[in-house]
C-alpha positions in Angstrom: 136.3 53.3 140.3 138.6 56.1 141.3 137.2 58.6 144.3 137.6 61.7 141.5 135.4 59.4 139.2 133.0 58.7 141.2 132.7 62.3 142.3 132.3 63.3 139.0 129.7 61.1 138.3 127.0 61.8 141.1 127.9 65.5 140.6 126.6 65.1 136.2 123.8 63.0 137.7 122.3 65.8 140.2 123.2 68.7 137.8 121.6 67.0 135.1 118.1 66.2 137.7 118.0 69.8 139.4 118.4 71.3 135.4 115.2 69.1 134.7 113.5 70.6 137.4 111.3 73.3 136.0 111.5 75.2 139.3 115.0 75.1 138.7 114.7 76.9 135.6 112.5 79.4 136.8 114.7 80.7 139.5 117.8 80.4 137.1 116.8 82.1 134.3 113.3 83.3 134.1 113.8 85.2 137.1 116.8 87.3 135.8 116.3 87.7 132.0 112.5 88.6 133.0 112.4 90.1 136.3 115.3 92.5 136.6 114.7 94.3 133.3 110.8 94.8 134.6 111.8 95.8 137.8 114.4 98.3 137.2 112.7 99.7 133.9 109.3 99.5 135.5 111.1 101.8 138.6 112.7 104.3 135.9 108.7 104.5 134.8 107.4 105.3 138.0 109.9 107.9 139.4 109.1 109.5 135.9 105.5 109.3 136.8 106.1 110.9 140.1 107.8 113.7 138.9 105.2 114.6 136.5 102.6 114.6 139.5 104.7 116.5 141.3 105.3 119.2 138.5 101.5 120.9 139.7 102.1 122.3 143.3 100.0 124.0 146.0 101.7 127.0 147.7 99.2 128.5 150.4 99.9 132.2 152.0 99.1 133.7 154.8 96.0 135.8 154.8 92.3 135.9 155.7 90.3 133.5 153.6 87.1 135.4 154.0 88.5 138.6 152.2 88.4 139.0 148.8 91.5 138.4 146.6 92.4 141.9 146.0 92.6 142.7 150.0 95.2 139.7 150.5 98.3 141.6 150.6 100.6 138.4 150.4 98.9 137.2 147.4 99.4 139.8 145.8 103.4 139.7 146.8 103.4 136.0 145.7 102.1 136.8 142.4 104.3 139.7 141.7 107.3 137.2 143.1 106.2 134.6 140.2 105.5 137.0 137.1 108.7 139.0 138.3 111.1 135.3 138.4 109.1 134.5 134.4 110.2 137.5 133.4 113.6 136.4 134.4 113.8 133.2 133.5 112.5 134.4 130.0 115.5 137.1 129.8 117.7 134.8 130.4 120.2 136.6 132.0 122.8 133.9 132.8 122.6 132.0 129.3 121.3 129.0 130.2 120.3 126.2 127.8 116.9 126.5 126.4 115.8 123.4 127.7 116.5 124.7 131.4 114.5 128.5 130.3 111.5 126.6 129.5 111.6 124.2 132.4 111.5 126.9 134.6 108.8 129.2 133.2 106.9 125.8 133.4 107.7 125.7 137.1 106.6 129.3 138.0 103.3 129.0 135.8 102.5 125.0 137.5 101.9 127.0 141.1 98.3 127.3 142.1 97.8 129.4 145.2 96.0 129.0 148.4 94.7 131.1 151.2 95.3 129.8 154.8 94.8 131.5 157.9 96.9 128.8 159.5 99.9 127.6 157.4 101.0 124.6 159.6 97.5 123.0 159.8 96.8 123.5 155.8 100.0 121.4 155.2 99.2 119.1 157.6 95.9 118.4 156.7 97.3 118.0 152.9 95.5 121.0 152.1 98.7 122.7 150.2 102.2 121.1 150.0 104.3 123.8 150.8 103.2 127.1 152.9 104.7 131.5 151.9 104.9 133.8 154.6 106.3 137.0 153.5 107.1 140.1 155.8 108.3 143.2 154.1 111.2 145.4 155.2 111.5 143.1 158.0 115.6 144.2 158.2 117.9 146.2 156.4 117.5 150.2 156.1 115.3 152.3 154.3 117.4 152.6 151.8 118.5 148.9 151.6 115.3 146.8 153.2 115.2 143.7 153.3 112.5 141.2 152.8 111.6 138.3 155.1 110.8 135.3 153.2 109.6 131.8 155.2 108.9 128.6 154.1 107.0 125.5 155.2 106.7 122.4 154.7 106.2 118.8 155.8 110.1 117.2 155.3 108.4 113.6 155.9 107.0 113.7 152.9 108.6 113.5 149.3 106.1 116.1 147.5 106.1 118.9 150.4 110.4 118.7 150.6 110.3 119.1 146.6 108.0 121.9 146.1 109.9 123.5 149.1 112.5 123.4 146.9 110.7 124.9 143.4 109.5 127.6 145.6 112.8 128.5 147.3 114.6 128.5 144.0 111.9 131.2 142.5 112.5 133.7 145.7 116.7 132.9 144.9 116.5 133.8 141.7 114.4 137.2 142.5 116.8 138.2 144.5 119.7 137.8 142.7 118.3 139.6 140.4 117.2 142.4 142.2 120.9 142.5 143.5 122.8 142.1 139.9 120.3 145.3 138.9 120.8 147.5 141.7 124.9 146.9 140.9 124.6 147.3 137.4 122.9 150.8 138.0 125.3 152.0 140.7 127.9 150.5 138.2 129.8 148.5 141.0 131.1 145.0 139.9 129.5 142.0 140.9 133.0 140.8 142.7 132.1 143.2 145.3 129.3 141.4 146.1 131.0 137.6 145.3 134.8 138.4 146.1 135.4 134.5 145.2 134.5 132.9 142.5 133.6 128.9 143.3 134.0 126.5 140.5 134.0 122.5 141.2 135.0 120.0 138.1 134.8 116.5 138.1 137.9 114.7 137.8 136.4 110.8 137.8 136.6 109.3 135.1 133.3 107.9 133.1 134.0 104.6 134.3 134.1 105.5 137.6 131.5 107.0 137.9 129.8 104.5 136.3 131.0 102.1 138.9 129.6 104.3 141.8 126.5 104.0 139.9 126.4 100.3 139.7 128.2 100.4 142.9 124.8 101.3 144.6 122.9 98.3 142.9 125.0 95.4 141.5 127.0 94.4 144.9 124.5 93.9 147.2 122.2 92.4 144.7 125.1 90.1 143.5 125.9 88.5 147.1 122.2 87.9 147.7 121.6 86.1 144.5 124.5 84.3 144.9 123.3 83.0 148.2 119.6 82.2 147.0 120.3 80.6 143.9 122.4 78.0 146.5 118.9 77.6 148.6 116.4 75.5 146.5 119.2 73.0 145.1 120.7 72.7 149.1 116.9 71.9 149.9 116.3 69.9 147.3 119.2 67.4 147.4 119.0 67.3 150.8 115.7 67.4 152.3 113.8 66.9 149.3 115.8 63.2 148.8 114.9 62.3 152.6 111.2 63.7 151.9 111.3 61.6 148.6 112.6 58.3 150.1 115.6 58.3 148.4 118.3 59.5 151.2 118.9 56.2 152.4 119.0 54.4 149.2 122.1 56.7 148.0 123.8 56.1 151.7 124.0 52.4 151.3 125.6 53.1 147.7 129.4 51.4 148.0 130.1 55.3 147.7 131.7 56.7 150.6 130.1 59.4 152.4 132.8 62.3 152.0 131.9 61.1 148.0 128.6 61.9 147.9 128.4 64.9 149.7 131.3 66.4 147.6 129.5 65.6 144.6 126.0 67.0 145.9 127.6 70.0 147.5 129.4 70.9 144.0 126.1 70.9 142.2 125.0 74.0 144.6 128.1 75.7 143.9 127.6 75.3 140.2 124.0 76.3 140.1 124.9 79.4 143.0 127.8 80.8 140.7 125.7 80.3 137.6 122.5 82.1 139.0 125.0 84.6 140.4 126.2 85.1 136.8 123.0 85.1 134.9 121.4 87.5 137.8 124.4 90.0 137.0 124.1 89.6 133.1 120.9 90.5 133.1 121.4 93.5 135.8 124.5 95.0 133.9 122.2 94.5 130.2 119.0 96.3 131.9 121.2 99.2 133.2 123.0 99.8 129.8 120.5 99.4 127.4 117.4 100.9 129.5 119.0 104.1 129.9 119.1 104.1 133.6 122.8 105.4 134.3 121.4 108.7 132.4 118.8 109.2 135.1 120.6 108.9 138.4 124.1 110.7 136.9 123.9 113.7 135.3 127.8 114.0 134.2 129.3 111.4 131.4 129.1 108.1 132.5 130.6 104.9 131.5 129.8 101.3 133.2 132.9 99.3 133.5 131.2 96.1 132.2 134.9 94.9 131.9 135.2 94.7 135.7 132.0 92.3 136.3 134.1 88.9 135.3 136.5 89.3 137.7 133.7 90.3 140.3 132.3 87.1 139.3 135.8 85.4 139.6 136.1 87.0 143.7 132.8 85.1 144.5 134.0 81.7 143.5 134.8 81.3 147.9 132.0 83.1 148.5 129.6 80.6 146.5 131.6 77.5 147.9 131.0 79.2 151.6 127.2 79.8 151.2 126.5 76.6 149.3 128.3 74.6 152.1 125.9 76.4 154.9 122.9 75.5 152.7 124.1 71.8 152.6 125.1 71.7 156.5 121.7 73.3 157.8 119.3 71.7 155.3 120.7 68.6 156.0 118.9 68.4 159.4 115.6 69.1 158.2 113.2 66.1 157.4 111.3 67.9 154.1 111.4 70.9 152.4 109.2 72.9 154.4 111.2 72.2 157.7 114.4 73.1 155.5 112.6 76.3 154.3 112.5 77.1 157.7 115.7 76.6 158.5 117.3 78.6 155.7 115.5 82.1 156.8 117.5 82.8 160.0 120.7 82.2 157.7 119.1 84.3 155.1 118.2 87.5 157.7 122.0 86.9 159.3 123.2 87.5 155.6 121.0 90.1 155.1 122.3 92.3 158.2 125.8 92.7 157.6 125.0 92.8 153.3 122.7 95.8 153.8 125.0 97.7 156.2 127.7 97.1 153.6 125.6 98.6 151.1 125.0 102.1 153.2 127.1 105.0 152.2 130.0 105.6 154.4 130.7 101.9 154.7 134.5 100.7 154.0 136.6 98.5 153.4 139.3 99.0 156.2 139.6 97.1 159.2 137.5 94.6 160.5 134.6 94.9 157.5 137.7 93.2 155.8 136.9 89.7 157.3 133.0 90.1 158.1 131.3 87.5 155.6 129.1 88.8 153.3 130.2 92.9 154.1 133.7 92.6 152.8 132.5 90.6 149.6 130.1 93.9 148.7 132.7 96.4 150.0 135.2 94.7 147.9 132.9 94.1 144.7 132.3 97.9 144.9 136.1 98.4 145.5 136.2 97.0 142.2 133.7 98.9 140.2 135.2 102.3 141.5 138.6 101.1 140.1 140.7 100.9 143.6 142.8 97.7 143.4 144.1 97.6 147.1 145.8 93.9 146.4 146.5 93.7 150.0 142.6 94.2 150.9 141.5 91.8 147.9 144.4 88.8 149.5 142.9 89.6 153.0 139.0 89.7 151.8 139.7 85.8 149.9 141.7 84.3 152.0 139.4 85.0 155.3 135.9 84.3 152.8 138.5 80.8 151.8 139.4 80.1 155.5 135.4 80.6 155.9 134.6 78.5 153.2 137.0 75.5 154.1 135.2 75.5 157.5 131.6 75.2 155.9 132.7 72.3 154.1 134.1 70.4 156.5 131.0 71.6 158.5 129.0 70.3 155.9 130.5 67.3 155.3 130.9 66.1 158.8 126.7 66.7 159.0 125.5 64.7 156.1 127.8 61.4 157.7 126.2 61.7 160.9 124.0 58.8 161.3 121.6 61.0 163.9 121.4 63.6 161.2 120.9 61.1 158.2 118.1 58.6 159.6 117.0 61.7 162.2 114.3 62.6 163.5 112.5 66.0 164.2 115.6 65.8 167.4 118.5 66.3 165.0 119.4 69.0 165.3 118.6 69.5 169.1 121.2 66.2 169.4 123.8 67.6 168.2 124.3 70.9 170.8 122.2 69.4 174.3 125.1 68.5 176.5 123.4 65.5 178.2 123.3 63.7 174.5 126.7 63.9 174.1 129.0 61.3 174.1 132.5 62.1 176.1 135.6 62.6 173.4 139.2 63.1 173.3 139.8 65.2 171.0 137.6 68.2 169.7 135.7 67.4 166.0 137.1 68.8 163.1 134.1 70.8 162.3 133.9 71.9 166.0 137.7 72.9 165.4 137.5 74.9 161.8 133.5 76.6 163.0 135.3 78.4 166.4 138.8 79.4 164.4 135.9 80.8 161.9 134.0 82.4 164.3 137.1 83.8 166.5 138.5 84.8 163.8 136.8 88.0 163.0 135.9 88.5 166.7 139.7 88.6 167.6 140.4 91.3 164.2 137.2 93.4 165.5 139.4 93.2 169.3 142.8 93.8 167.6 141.1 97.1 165.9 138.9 98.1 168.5 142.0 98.6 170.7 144.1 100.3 168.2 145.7 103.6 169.7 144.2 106.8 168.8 145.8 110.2 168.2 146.4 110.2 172.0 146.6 106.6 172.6 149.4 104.8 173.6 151.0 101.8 172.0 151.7 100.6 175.4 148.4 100.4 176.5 147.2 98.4 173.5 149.7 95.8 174.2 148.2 95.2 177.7 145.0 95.5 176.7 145.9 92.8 174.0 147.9 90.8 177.0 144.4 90.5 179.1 142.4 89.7 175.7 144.5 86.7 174.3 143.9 84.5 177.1 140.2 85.0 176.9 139.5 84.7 173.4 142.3 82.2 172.9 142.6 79.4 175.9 139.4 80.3 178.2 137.2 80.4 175.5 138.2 77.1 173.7 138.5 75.6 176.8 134.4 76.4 178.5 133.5 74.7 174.5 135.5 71.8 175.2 134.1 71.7 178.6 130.9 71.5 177.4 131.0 69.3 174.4 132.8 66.8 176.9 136.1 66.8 175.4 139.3 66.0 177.5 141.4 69.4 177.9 144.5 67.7 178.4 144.7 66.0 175.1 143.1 68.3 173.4 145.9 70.9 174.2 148.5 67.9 174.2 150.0 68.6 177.9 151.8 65.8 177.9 155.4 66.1 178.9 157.7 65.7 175.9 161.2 63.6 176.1 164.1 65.5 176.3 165.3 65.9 172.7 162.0 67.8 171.3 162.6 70.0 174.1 166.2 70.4 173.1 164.6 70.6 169.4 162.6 73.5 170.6 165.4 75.3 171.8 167.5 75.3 169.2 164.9 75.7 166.5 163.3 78.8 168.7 166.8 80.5 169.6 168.1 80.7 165.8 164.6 80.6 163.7 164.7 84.3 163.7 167.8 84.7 161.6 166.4 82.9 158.2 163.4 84.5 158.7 165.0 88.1 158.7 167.1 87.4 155.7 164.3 85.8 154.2 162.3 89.2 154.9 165.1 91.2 153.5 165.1 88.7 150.1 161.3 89.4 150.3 161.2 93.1 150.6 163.4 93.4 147.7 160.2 92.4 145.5 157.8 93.3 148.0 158.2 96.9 149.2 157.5 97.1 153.0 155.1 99.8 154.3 156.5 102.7 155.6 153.4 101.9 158.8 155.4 98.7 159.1 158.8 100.4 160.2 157.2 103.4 161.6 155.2 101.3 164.1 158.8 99.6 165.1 159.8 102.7 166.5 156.6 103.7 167.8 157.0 100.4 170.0 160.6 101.5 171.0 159.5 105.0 172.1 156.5 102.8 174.2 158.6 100.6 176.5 161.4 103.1 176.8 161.0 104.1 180.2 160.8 100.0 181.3 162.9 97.4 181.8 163.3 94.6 179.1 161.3 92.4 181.3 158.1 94.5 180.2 158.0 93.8 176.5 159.2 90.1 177.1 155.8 89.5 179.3 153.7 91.4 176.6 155.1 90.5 173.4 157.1 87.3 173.6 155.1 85.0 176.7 151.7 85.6 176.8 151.1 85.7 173.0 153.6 82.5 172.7 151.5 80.4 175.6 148.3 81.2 174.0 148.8 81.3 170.4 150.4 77.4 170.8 147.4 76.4 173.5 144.9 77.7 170.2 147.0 76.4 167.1 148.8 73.9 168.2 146.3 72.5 170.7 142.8 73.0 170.3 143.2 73.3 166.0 145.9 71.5 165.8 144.0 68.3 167.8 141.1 68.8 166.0 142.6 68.5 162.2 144.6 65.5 163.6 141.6 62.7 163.6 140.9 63.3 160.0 143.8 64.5 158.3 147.4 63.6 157.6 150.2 64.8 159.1 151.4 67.3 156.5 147.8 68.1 155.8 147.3 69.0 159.3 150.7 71.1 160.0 150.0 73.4 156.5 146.3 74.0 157.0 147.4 74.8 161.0 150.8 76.9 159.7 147.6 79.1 157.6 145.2 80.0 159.8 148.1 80.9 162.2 149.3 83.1 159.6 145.9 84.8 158.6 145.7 85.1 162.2 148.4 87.9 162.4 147.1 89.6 159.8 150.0 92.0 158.1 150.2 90.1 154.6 153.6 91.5 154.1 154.8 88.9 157.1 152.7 86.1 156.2 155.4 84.0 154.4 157.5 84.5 157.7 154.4 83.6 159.8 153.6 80.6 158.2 157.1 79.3 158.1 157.3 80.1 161.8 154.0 78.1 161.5 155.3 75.2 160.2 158.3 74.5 162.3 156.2 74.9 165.6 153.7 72.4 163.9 156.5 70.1 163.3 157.6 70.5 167.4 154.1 69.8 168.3 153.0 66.8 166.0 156.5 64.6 166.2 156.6 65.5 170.2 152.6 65.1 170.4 153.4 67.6 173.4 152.7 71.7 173.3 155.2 71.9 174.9 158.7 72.0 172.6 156.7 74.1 170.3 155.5 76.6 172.8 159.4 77.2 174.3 160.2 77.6 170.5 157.8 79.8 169.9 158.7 81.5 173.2 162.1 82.1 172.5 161.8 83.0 168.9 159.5 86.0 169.9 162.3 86.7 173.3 165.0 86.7 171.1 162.8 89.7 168.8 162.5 91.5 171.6 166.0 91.2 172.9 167.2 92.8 169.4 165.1 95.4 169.5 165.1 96.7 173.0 168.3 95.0 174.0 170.9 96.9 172.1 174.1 94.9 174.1 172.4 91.6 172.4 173.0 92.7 169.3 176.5 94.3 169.7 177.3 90.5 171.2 176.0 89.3 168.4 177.8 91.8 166.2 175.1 93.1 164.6 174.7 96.3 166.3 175.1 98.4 162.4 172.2 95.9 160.7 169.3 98.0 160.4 165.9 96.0 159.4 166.2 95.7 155.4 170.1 94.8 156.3 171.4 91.1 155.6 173.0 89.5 158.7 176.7 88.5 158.3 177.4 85.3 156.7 178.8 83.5 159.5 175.6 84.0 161.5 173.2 82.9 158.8 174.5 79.7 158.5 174.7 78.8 161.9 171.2 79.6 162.3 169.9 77.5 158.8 172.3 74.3 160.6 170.9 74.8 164.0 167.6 74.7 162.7 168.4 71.9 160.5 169.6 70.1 163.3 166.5 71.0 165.8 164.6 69.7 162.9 166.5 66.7 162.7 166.4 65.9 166.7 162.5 66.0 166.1 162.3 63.7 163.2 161.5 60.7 165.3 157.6 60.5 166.1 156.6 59.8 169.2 154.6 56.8 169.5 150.6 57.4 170.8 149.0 55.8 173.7 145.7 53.9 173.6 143.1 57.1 173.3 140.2 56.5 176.0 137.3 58.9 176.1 137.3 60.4 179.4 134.4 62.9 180.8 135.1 66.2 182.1 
């Protein structure tokens, strides 16, 4: 039977079981098509119920309780204040509608009044929920006093802040009033008093402000259903076959691990992306039809229903990540309970970046662009607003891919472990106590893929963190970036290797090459750069470049200006060349090689070097570069032919660019960047690459691997 086949098969088989399973069903559908609509509807209820309790307020003024009523002097102000603002509200002086008239002659009459001899102690006590004391001719002149008005109120709580606001909005309108009818009988026009007339209007559109308001809900709500509707199937086909006896039994199948897994790790992805879809169904039905956009808007709305499929569409990685994590971590627990407990920390480490994500503010620039979980709700609100950034989107799936490719490998590599498979409670603990591990040497894949994952966003959060500000200089980001690289890049793989026992010099292949990759390296790293600019120029013709792109150029220039050449060389052509091939094309590239081919491995190597760097608009160029150094290192099995190329392609950038004698020897000196080179020079740089490519053809034979301690 063919591995696709046989794939196919177990995956029908467990969709078919976990559909039987009425818990299954319950969480599936039940939950959405009965929950959501009760929830949010029941919610739309309640706040209606708590406005109408609010609508009867307490307003307590200062005076002497024992007194009778007709000695309290600010009562008797308050109640003028209130018949005074009905009167108004009746005229209607500022044509309002008649709906808004009558809501506020409600308001003034729904006041009952207190007397406190202590304001501040009757509000906190809950005596009165908002307190009035008034001082007459507290300013002004005699001719023009003016009143003195204060307000308090307790801004912890919901009701106090509120009626603050009914009462303030009663002593506004007074005195407005009281101002429009002393101009009107002095006849002086009210722009005396308002020189500028304010008007704001709403230029969204319906539908995005519709997004906004779904933006609030649907996102956040999404990525979390999306990840629990991947927990109980994980558990289930995991530690609910070894609880059930059953684990074992499907091991010693004639199935191949990698098989299996694939086929039990689809089924959660099926069942995360269909609970994800019937969870949003059922969200963007209860909003429309239950009249919800109508309360929390009060302009023209229109949900852009249109825009949830491709939402849907986006989370495809993000379902295949968070279904592979559920299958890697629940694979180590012995029954469902234990698995239970394992899934929560994942859970509240979802939930933290998720619920920042979903506070105002929050974008989706810079870093948040490759955080898991935050850039899938920044981006699935991106989307509902209507802002297509395609650049964003590219960079938001291909680091959630690069994530999810990790997990299942991850994954994958887990359920074949015998220790993890027959385990006991010490699984787990096995896998990460030094003393239990067994001397390599070579890094896992799984150990490979889970620190490019997790560097990965650490190195973009560096990278942005030491962005230059307004007074910033570029120069001091390239040091700063100089004294990072080695850390994050070579000292930090190494201290892992270190202490999962792996041998540093294979890993990062420091065996001395022969002569001809080395001569393969210097050809291929002295003339790379010239198809890669003319394939930039072909690219820009369909691509525009960014203006930031070629602005940031001469930034650079203006930088290193007062240095010699031998400056930028260090900064941007050595150090990032030595560590970049120690990370790539040693620690990844060693990992990939025990369980891949050789293609396999150079591509998948070539990509995460090119996501790496970040600026899309380069990442064909990147990955090219990628490839031919991937080439170097695999045929030579040494770092080092791919690291002089990779040395001397980034020199010979520099030496363009700050050098300008280089490029009048090279008769270039009136190319700018978006220029194509002259014929002469393109073609010997395509045959001196073909021909560095050529001398590297021939693989060099491996040695006899022997685990070795470190």
């Amino acid at each position: 039977m063919r591995p696709g086949k046989r794939i196919r098969t177990i995956y029908t088989k467990e969709l078919v079981e976990i559909c039987r399973d009425h818990r299954t069903l319950i969480a599936m559908i039940v939950v959405p098509i009965v929950l959501y609509p009760l929830l949010i509807l029941g919610s739309v209820n309640l706040l209606s119920m708590q406005e109408s309790t609010i609508e009867q307020i307490t307003v307590a003024v200062e005076g002497d309780p024992s007194l009778p009523e007709e000695e309290q002097e600010n009562l008797a102000i308050f109640q003028s204040v209130l018949r005074d603002a009905k009167t108004i509200f009746q005229a209607n002086p500022d044509g309002d509608d008649e709906k808004i008239v009558n809501e506020n002659i409600e308001s003034a009459e729904k006041i009952r009044i207190l007397i406190a001899s202590d304001i501040t102690q009757s509000i906190s006590e809950g005596q009165c929920d908002v307190g009035v004391k008034i001082t007459l001719n507290a300013g002004g002149t005699p001719r023009f006093p003016q009143h003195s008005v204060e307000l308090f109120y307790d801004r912890a709580e919901l009701r106090s802040e509120s009626a603050m606001r009914r009462v303030e909005f009663i002593f506004d309108t007074l005195s407005r009033s009281t101002r429009d009818q002393y101009l009107v009988g002095n006849n002086i026009p009210n722009s005396v008093i308002d020189p500028i007339k304010i008007e704001s209007f709403n230029v969204a559109p319906p539908a995005k402000v519709g997004g906004m308001v779904l933006g609030t809900i649907i996102p956040l709500v999404l990525v979390l259903m999306t990840i629990t509707g991947a927990i109980y199937p994980a558990i289930d086909l995991t530690a609910g076959e070894r609880e059930r006896g059953t684990l074992e039994t499907l091991i010693v199948c004639p199935v191949p691990p990698m098989e299996l897994i694939t086929g039990k790790y689809l089924v959660v992805a099926t069942i995360a992306m269909l609970g994800a879809a019937l969870n949003l169904l059922s969200v963007g039905l209860t909003l429309y039809f239950g009249g919800f956009t109508e309360i929390v808007s009060s302009v023209d709305t229109e949900l852009p229903l249109e825009v949830l499929p491709i939402i849907l569409l986006t989370l495809i990685p993000f379902a295949l990540l968070f279904a592979a994590i559920m299958v890697a971590v629940c694979s180590y627990a012995r029954t469902f309970k234990e698995a239970q407990n394992y899934i929560m920390p994942v859970i509240l480490a979802a939930l933290i970046p998720g619920g920042v994500a979903a506070l105002p503010g929050t974008e989706l620039t810079g870093v948040n662009t490759v955080v898991p979980v935050m850039n899938m709700v920044l981006l699935a609100r991106e989307l509902l607003l209507g802002h297509w950034d395609w650049a964003i989107i590219a960079l938001v799936m291909v680091s959630t891919s690069m994530y999810a490719a990790t997990a299942i490998t991850i994954a994958s590599r887990v359920f074949s472990m015998e220790s993890v498979v027959f385990a006991d409670s010490g699984s787990l603990r096995c896998t990460f106590t030094r003393r239990l591990i067994n001397p390599a040497s070579t890094p896992t894949v799984s150990l490979s893929l889970i620190i490019a994952a997790i560097l990965f966003p650490l190195w973009m959060f560096v990278q942005f963190s030491i962005q230059p500000d307004e007074n910033g200089s570029l120069l001091d980001t390239f040091r700063s970036t100089a004294r990072m690289m080695p850390l994050f890049l070579v000292v930090g793989p190494a201290l892992i290797l270190l202490y999962f026992k792996v041998n540093l010099s294979r890993t990062f292949a420091l065996r001395l090459p022969r002569l001809r990759y080395v001569i393969a390296g210097v050809l291929i790293g002295a003339v790379a750069w010239i198809p890669a600019h003319e394939l930039f120029v072909l690219q820009s013709k369909i691509i525009k470049v960014p203006a930031e792109i070629l602005a940031n150029n001469d930034q650079m220039l203006k930088a290193f200006e007062p240095y010699s050449i031998f400056l930028p060389l260090l900064l941007i052509a050595v150090v990032p060349a030595i560590c970049e091939e120690f990370f790539f094309r040693g620690f990844l590239m060693s990992g990939l090689r025990s369980s891949a081919g050789k293609w396999t491995v150079i591509l998948v190597t070539a990509g995460v070097f090119a996501v790496f760097h970040v600026i899309l608009v380069k990442f064909a160029l990147t990955f090219g570069l990628g490839i031919l150094l991937g080439i170097l290192c695999w045929q030579s099995k040494s770092i080092w032919p791919s690291l002089i190329a990779h040395m001397l392609h980034n020199g010979s950038a520099v030496l363009i660019s700050f050098w300008p004698k280089y490029k009048e020897t090279l008769g270039i000196a009136d190319r700018g960047e978006l220029d194509h080179l002259p014929s002469k020079i393109i073609a010997a740089g395509i045959i001196l690459v073909i021909i560095g490519i050529l001398l590297a053809r021939k693989t060099e034979p491996s040695k006899p691997e022997q685990p070795s301690a470190q």
